[in-house]
N, C-alpha and C positions, 0 to 999 in steps of 0.2 A: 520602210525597212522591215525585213522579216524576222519577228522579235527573237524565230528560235534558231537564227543564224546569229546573232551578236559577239562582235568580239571588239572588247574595247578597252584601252589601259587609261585611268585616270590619277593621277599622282598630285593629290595637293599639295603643299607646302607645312600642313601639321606637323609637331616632330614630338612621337610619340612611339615609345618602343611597346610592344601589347601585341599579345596572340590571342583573340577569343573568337570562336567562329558559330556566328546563327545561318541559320541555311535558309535566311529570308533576310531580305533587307527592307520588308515591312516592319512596321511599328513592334517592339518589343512584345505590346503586350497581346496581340493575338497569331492567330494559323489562319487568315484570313487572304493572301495572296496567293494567287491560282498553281502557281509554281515556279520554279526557279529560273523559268525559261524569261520570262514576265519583265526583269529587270536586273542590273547588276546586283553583283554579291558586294556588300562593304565590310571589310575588314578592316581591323586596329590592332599598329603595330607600335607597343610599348618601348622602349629606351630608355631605360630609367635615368638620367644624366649623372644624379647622383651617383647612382650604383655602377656606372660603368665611368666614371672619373674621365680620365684621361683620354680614356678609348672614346668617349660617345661620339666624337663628331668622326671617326675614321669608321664608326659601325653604323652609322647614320649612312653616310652612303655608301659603304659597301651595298647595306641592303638595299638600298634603293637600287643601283646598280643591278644587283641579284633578282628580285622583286619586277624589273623591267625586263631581263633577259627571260626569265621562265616564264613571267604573261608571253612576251612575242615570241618563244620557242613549242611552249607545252599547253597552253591555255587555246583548246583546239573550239569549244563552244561556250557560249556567253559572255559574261565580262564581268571587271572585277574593278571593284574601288578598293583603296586603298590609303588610311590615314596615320600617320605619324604622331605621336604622343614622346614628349619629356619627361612627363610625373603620370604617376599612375590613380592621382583622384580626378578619375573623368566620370561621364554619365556614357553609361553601356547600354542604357535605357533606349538609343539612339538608334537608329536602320543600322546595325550591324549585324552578318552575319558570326563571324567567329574574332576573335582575337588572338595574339601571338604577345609575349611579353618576355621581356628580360630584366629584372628585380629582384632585389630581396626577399627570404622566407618569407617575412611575416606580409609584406605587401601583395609577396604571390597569396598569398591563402586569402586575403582581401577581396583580388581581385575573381577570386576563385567564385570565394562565396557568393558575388553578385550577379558572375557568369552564369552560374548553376540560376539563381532567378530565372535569368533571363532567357537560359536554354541554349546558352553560347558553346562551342568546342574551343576549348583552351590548351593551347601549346604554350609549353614555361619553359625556361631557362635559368634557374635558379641557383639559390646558395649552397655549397655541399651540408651534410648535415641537416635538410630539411626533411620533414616527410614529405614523400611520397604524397602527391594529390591521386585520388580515387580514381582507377586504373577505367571505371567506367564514364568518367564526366571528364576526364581532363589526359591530356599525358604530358608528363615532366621531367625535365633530365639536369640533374643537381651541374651545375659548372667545374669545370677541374681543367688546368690547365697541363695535366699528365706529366708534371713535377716532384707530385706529393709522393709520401713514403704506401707502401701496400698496407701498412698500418693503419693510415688515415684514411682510410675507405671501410674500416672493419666499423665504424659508426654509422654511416650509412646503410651498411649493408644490413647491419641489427634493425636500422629505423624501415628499409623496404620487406625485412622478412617480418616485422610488427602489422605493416598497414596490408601486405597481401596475406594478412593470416596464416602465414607457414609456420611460425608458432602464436601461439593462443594461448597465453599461459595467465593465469591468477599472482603464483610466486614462481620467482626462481632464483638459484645458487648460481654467482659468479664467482669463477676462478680464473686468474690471471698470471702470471708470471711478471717476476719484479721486474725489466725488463722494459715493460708496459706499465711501467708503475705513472710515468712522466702524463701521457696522456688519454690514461685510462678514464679520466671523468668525462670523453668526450660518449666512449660508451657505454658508460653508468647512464648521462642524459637523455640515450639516444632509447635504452630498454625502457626508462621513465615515462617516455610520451606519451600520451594519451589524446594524438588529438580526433580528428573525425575516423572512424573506421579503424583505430586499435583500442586494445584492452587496456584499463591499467592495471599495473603490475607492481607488485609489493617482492622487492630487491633485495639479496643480500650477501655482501661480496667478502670477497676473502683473496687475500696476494698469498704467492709461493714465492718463497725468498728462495732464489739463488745460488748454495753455498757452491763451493770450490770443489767439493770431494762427493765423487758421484752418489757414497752410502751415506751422507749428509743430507744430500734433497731430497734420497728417499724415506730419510726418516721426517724432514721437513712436510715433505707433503702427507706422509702421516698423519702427524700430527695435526694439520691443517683441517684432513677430513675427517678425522677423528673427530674436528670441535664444533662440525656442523651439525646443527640440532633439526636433524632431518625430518623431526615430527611438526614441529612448528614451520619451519623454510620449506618444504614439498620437497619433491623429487626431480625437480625439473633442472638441470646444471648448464651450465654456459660456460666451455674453458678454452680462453684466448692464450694457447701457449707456443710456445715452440717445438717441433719434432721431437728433441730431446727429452721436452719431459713430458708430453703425449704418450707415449711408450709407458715412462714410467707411472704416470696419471694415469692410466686404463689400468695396468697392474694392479697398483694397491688399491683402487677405488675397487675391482671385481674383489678383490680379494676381503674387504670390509663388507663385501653382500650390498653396497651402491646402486651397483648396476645389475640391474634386474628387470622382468615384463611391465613393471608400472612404472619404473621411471624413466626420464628422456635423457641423453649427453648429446648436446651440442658443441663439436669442438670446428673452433675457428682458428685458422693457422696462418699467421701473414707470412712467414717468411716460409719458402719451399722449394726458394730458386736453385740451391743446388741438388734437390731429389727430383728424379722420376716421377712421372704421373702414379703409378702405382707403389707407390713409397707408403701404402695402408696397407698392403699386404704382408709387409715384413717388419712395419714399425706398428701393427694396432694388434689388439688382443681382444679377442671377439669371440663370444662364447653364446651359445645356445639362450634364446630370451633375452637378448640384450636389444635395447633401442638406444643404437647410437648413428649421430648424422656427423658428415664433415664436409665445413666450406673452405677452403684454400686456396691459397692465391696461384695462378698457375700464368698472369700476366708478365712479360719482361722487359721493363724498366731499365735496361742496357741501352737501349738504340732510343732515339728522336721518339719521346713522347712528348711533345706541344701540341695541345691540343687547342683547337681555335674557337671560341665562341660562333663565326662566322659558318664555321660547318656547318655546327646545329642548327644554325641559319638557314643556312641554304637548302640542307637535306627538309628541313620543316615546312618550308615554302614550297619546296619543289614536289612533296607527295602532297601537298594542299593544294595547289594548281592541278594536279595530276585528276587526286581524286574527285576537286570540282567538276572536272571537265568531264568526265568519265560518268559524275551521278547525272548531270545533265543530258548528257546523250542517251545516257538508258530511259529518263523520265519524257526524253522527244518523240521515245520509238512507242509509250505508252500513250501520250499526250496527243500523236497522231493520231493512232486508232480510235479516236473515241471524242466524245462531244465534250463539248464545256461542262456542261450540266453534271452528266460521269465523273469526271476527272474532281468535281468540286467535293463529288463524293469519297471520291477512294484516293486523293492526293496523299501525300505523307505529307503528316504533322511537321510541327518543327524541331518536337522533340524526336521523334524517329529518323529525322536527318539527321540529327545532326550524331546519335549513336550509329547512323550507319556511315558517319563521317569519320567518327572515330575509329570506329570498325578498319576501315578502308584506310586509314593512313598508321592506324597500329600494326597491320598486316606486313604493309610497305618496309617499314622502318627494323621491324621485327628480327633479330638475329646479323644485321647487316648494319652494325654498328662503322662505321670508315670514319667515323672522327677522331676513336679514340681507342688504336687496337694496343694499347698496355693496359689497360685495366681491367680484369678480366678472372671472374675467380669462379671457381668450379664448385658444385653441391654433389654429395656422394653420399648415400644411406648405405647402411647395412639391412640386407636380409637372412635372417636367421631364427626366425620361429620356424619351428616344425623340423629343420633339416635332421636332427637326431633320429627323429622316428617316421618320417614321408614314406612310401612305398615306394614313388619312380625314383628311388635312391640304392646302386646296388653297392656293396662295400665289402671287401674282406672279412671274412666272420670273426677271425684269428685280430682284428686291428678294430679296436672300439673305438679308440681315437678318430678312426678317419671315417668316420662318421659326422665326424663334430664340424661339419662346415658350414660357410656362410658366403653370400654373394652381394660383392661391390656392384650397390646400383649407381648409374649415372645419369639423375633424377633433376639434374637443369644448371641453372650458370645462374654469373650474376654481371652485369654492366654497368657503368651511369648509365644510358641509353634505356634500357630493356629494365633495367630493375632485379630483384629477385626473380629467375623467372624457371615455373618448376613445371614439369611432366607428370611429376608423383607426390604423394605427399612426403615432408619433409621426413617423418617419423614413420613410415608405411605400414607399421604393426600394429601403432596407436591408434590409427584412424581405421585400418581394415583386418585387424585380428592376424588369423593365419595364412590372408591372403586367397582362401580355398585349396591350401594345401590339403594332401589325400593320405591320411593318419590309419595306423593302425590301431583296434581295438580287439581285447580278450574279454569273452562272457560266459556262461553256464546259466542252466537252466534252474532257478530260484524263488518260484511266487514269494510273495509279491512284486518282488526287486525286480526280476528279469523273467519273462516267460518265452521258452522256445518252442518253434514250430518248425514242420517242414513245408518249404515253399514248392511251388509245381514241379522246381527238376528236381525236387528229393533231397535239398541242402536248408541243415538247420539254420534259420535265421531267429535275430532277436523279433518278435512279432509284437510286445508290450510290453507295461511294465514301467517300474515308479525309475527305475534306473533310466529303461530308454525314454522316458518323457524327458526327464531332465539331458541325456545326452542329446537329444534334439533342438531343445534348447538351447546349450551351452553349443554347438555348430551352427545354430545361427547367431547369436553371438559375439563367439569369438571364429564365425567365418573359418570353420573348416568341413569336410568334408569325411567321412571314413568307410572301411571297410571290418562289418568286424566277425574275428574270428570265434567261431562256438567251441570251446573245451568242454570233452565229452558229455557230449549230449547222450541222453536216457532214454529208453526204447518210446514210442510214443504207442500211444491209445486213440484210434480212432481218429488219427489226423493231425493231433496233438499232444506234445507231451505229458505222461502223468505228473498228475497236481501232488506237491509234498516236496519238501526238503531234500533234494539232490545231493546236497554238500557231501564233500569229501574231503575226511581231515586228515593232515601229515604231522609225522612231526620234523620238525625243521630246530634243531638244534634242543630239542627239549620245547620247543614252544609248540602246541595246541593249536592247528590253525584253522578258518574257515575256506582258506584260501587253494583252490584246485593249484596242484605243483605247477604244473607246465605257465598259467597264469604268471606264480609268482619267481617264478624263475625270470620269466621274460621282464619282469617289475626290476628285480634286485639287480637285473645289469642292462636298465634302463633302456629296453627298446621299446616301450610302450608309452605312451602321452598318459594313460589312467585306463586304468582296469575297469570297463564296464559290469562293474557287482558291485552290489551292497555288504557292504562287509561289517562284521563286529569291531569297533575302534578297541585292540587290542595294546596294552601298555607294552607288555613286552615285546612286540613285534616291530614297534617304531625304530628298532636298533638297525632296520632291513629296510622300512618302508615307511612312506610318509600317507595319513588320512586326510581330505577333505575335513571341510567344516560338518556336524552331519546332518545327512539329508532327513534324519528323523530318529525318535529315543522312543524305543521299544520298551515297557515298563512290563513285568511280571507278577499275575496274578495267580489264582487259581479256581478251578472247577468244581463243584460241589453240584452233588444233587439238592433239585430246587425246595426246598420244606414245606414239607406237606402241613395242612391244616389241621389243627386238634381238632378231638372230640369236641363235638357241641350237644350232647349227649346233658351235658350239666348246665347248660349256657345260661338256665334259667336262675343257678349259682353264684356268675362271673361276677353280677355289680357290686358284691357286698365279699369282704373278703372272709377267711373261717373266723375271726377274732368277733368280727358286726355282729354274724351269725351266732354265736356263742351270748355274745350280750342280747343280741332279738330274745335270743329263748330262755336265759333267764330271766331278763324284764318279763314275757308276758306269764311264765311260771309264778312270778313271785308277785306281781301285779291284783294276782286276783286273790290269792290268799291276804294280801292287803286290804283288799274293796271290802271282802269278808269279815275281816278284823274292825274295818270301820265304822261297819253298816249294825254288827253285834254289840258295840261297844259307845253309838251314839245313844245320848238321853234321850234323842228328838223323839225316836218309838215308846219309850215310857211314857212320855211325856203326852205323846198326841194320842195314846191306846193303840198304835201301830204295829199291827203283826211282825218277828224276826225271824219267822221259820219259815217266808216263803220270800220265793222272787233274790233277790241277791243278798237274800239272809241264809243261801244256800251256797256252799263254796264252788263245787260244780259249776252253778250258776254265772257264778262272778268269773269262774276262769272261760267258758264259752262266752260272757259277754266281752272280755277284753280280749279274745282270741277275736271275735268277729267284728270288733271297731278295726282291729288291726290288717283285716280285710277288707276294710271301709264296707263293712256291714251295719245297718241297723240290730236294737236289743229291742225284747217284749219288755224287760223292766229299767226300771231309774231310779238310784236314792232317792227316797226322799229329805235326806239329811245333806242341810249345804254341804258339808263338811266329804260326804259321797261324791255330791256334785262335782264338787272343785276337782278333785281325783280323776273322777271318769274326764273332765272338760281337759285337764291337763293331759293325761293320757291320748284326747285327741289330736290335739295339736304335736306332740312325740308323732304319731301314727302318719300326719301330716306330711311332714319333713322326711321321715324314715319313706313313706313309697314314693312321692318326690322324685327323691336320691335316687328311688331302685329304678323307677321305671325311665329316665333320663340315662342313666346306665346301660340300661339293657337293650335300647333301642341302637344304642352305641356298641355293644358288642356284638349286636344284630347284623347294624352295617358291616361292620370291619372283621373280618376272621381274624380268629386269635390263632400266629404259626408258631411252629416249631422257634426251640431258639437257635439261630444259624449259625454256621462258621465261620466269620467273615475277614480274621485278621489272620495274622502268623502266630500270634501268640496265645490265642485261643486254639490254634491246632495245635500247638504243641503240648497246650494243656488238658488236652481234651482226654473227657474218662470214657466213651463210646466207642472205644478200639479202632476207632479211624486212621487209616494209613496214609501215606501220599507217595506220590513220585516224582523224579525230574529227567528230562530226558539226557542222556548220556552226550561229553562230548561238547557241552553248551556251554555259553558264558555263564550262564550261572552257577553249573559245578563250579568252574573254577574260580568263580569270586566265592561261593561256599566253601572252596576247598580251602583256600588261603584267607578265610577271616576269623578274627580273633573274636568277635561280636561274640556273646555265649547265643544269642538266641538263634543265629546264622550256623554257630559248631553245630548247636541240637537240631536245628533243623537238617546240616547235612547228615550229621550221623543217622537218624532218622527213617531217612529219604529213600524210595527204589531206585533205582537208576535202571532206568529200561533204554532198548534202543528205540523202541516205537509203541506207541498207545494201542494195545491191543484190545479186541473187541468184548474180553473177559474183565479186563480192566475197566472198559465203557461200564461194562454191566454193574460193576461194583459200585462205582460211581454215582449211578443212578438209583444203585440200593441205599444210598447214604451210607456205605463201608470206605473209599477212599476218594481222594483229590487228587488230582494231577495241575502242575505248576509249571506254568509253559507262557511266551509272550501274550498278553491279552487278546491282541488279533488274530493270536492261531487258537484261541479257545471261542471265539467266537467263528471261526469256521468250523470246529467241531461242533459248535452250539445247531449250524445251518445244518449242518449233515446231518445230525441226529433228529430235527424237527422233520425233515425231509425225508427222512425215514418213516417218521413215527406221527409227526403231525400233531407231535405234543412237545409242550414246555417243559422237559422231567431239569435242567441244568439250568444254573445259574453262576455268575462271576462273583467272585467277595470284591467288597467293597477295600480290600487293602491293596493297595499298588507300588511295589518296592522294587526297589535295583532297576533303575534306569539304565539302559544297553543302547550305547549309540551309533546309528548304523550308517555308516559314512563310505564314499567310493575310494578308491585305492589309488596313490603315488608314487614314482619312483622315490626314494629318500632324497630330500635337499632339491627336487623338483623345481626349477626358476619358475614355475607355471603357477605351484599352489594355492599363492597366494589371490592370485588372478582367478582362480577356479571356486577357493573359496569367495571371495566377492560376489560370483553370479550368482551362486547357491545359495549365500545370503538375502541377495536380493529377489530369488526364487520364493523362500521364505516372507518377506518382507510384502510380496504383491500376493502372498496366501497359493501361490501356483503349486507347490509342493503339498501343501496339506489338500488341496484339491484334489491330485492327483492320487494321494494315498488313500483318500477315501473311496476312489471310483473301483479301486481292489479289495476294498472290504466285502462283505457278505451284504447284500440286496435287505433291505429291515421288512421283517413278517412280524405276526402279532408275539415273537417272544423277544422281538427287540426291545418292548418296553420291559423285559423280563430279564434284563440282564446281569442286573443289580436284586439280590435277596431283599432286599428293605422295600423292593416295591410294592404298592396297595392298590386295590381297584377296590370300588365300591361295589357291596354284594347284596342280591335278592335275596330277602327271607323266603328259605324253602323247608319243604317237611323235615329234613335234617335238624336244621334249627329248632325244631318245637319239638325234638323227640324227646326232650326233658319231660314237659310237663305232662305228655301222652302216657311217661315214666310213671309221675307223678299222680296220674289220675288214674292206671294201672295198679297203684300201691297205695290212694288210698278206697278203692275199689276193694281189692283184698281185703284190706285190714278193716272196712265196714261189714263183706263178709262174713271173716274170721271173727266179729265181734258177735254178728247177726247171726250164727250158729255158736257161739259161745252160749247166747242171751237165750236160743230155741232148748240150747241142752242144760242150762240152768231151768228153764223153767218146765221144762220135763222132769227133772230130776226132783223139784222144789215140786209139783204133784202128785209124783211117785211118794215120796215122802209123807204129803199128809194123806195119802189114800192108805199108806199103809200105817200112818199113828191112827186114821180113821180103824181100819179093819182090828188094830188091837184093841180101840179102847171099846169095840163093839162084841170083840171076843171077851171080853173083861165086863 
């Protein structure tokens, strides 16, 4: 016989109900049979006795019955065994390709687990209330005899949308209606599960009681949500209610600020048989940023719902025939062409049959449920991110309301058969942002924040800038797309626009703005998502507008000319302060008139016949000997009286220690320039006696926090202060003469720091080390924005991965050699140059002179001192 013609039914006597199907009827534990052509398929078909009671021997051969008609009607190539089981503890270890069962939950998941071993495809029939087995190893259709209430499916349908991850939650809030008070633990248990392929989740429920009088429930449910501690519970809701108070549940929850872009409402509606399909449109309240889903029942339970075990039968057996036959035929037209050898090569595993088994009969069964058309509930999201502010949206200019829409998606169903089965995601905001909606944007021309250019056909676009990185960011993201509009842009310079503060300030009720009108006009009646600019987070302004988190705190310093070096003219001075100095000279003054006193006054010369008129028995004497130890000079004479000795010895050791000191000193003021003393705080400018002025620029946040503070040192500094509109180059110059400061963000003083080096190629400016009044410069909001919160999140976490401070630094000024110069306190170590020694060249200058002036004192003394005796000679020779 020709093995790839086989057609054969074998029907033993086993009675065993069981669907598990291996796409070999070789030994479980390899992919070692050439292919399917080779020999029949064995299958095992479960009947649990127990679990089908009464039924079992009429479902016994039904299937048999069944199981015999589709082999000899559909089963076009190979063959197929086929064995019967009563209890479901068998060995699957056995030549079987798949099994089929009808059991209990916990037996089905048994028999699950040991099928997956073995590489089996498993068809179940199971308990209602089970989960769902893993849509890729098995397919299972809970039993329902199409009696039960649409309520008693709202369990299952929680357990199939847990195990197909349509929601994925950590926590969530269950709300109920009294109502469903009876058998609501069935879907407390059902959100609880945890078993293979769902989350666990941490629950917690709350009932709406009921009352009679409509302004009763609404204050009921109130209170209800009022008592949920949304910080600790999440934001995730689950409300199984009814129409009527759906309605009023959507109302007061928006209206407590509930429902908003981070959290979810899932509401599930059993009853809905006497509304319309579109019964969301006039009963929901849906507002811009809302993520709300709804499942509803739309099955009807009026006419002959029995639904038969036998079906699921037959329709399972009959796509399992089908698609045996079918994989076979395709693997004959491949197994033709080509050698043993080949084929041994490239056969499919057993695992890859048996998912394309799956494949093949989920296909089939798919949407073409005929066992059970009452039960049958529908899934509907809302779309509603963006529609406020989209562009393919045209609307009445005069009607802002009718702007505010949103669109019923129709995003999948739910079956026993099919399960939860979606198109889209349940939440389609949460998973994919704006969806790629096309947002409008307002911007201006603002280094660092925003820089505008013109692009080749001559239209200002945003081209960089610490703003556009992050809105680049935040669109991919939160998945949208924009177009954004330039408000008055500035003449440009050579291609691009001039560098410098554009702003243009209004006043809008008394308030001081940085905000171009047109901008914030389009903000305060919300047709803008966020103002692409960086703006000053002003206090009063929040009464119109809502700020981001901010993208960065601009801190105010000021500019001073950098301090020039003292004189080192005296350097030779520095180590010893005027007080040291003052004691130097009189120690060695008084030192020698001592030696003198000691050396006249000792026996020891009496005594030894020791001459006292020469050598340090002369005062002179004694004061150049202790002048020259003190220059660690050698003397021609020495006491001879210990009593001397001790004197000049102690003297040395003083002389010791005193040049020690100096010369360790000096080599130290050597290295390090001694500077000017700087300006470096606010309250040293304020106190300052050098007639130093300062400025602030007009217009800025910091006028106005000066204007309005009580601080005395902030009054004095405004009073103070110039108020210019622009740093003019007379002002630079003063600046750099050490006559005034200007007091402006740090960063704009370090671009004026670049420009003027750029000029000049010198360090003349430096920053003070004081940094006050933090200014935070955050992007703009509609007020009460459902987005904010969502927008701050990114931006945090922009901050959080360092992207934002990155960013802000790639607009600062390029570091040259005065970047270490930007701070007055800074030091570099210095070569001793001629500078430095011009003290002592002073010094050798002066006593140069005054050797001179003595050495012509001495020539004209002893001129005079001859003149003198020539002329007592010439009298007493006239005489």
């Amino acid at each position: 016989m020709n093995h790839r013609n086989v057609r054969s039914v074998i029907l033993p006597g086993f009675m065993v109900l069981f669907l598990g199907l291996a796409l070999s009827p070789c030994p479980a534990s390899g992919d070692d049979f050439p292919s399917l052509l080779s020999t029949n398929v064995s299958i095992a078909i479960i009947l649990d006795r127990e679990y089908l009671g009464e039924q079992y021997e009429k479902t016994l051969d039904e299937t048999k019955n069944i199981v015999e008609k589709l082999i000899r009607e559909h089963l076009k190539n190979g063959g197929m065994i086929v064995k019967y089981y009563s209890w479901t503890s068998i060995n699957l270890k056995r030549d079987f390709s798949a099994v089929i069962s009808v059991t209990g939950c916990k037996n089905t998941w048994d028999i699950y687990q040991e099928a997956v071993r073995e590489r089996l495809v498993m068809l179940s029939i199971t308990d209602p209330d089970c989960p769902r087995l893993p849509v890729g190893n098995a397919i299972m259709i809970p039993r329902s005899d199409g009696t039960a209430s649409a309520f008693e499916e709202v369990s299952q349908i929680i357990l199939d949308m847990k195990s197909s991850r349509a929601i994925d939650w950590r926590t969530a809030t269950l709300l109920y209606d009294q109502a469903f008070d009876v058998e609501i633990s069935r879907c407390i248990l059902s959100l609880l599960e945890d078993r293979e392929g769902m989350k666990p989740l941490s629950l917690t429920e709350f009932k709406i009681h009921a009352p009679t009088h409509s302004w009763e429930k609404r204050k009921e449910i109130r209170r209800t949500l009022l008592g949920i501690p949304t910080a600790y519970t999440g934001k995730n809701f689950i409300a199984i209610v009814n129409v009527a108070t759906l309605t009023l549940l959507m109302e007061i929850s928006k209206d407590l600020k509930l429902v908003n872009p981070s959290s979810q409402w899932l509401y599930l509606l059993p009853h809905t048989d006497t509304y319309s399909e579109n019964f969301l449109s006039s009963a929901t309240i849906i507002n811009e940023g809302d993520n709300v889903a709804f499942v509803y029942n739309i099955g009807n339970k009026g006419r002959n719902c029995t639904v038969n075990i036998l079906c699921y039968m037959e329709s399972y057996l009959l796509h399992f025939v089908r698609s045996l036959s079918k994989l076979i035929r395709e693997e004959q037209v491949v197994f033709g062409q080509i050698s043993d050898e080949e084929w041994e090569i490239i056969r499919p595993s057993k695992l890859e049959r048996k998912h394309k088994f799956l494949h093949m009969i989920k296909n089939a069964i798919t949407a073409k449920d005929d066992c059970n058309k009452c039960s049958q509930w529908k899934v509907q999201s809302a779309e509603t991110w963006g529609y406020v502010y989209r562009t393919d949206f045209t609307a009445d200019p005069n009607d802002l309301q009718e702007r505010k829409k949103f669109t019923i998606l129709d995003i999948g169903y739910w079956t026993p058969q099919d399960g939860f089965s979606l198109t889209d995601a349940l939440f389609p905001h949460t998973r994919f942002g704006f969806r790629g909606t096309q947002l409008i944007f307002y911007s201006y021309h603002n280094p660092p924040w925003q820089f505008v250019t013109y692009n080749e056909s001559g239209s200002p676009v945003i081209s960089s800038g610490v703003v556009y990185d992050i809105l680049t960011e935040l669109s991919r993201k939160l998945n949208f797309t924009y177009t954004m509009i330039i408000s008055q842009p500035t003449e440009l310079n050579n291609g691009s626009l001039l560098e410098g503060n554009t702003t243009a300030f209004y006043d809008i009720k008394g308030i001081s703005s940085d905000i171009p009108q047109d901008i914030f006009n389009s903000i305060i009646n919300n047709k803008i998502l966020l103002a692409a600019i960086g703006s000053t987070v002003n206090e009063k302004q929040k009464k119109f507008i809502s700020y981001t988190y901010p993208i960065s705190i601009q801190t105010y310093s000021f500019i001073i000319s950098r301090p020039r070096e003292l004189s080192r003219v005296l350097l030779f001075l520095s180590p010893f302060g005027s007080d040291t100095w003052l004691c130097l000279a009189a120690a060695v003054a008084l030192m020698g008139p001592v030696l003198w006193v000691i050396n006249k006054l000792s026996p020891y010369y009496e005594v030894h016949s020791k001459p006292t008129n020469i050598g340090l028995g002369k005062v002179n004497n004694c004061f150049w000997y202790i002048y020259g130890a003190l220059l660690q000079q050698g003397g021609l004479y020495l006491p001879y009286a210990d009593s001397g000795r001790i004197i000049i010895g102690t003297w040395w050791l003083v002389v010791l220690v005193i040049v020690t000191t100096y010369c360790g000193n000096l080599v130290a003021f050597l290295t390090f320039p001694k500077i000017d003393i700087p300006v470096n705080r606010i309250m040293q400018l304020l106190r300052n006696d050098r007639g130093i002025t300062w400025s602030i620029r007009r217009g800025t946040f910091l006028e106005e926090v000066l204007m309005d503070s009580t601080e005395p040192k902030y009054v004095q500094l405004y009073k103070g202060s110039q108020m210019i509109n622009e740093l003019t180059e007379d002002l630079v110059d003063r600046i750099e003469a050490g006559q005034h400061v200007h007091i402006d963000w740090r960063n704009n003083l370090r671009y004026l720091m670049k420009r003027q080096f750029l000029q000049t190629d010198r360090c003349d400016f430096a920053l003070s080390t004081d940094e006050f009044l933090d200014e935070q410069i955050a992007l703009v909001m509609p007020k009460d924005s459902p987005y904010l919160e969502l927008v701050n999140d990114e931006i945090k976490r922009m901050h959080q991965f360092g992207f934002i401070q990155r960013w802000v630094a790639q607009y600062l000024p390029s570091k040259d050699k005065c970047s270490g110069a930007g701070r007055v306190m800074d030091v570099q170590n210095h070569t001793v140059n001629s500078s430095d020694m011009a003290g002592s060249y002073w010094i050798l200058l002066l006593g140069f002179s005054c050797g001179l002036f003595i050495f012509v004192g001495e020539f004209a003394y002893s001129r005079y001192r001859k003149y003198k005796q020539s002329k007592q000679a010439a009298v007493a020779y006239s005489e």
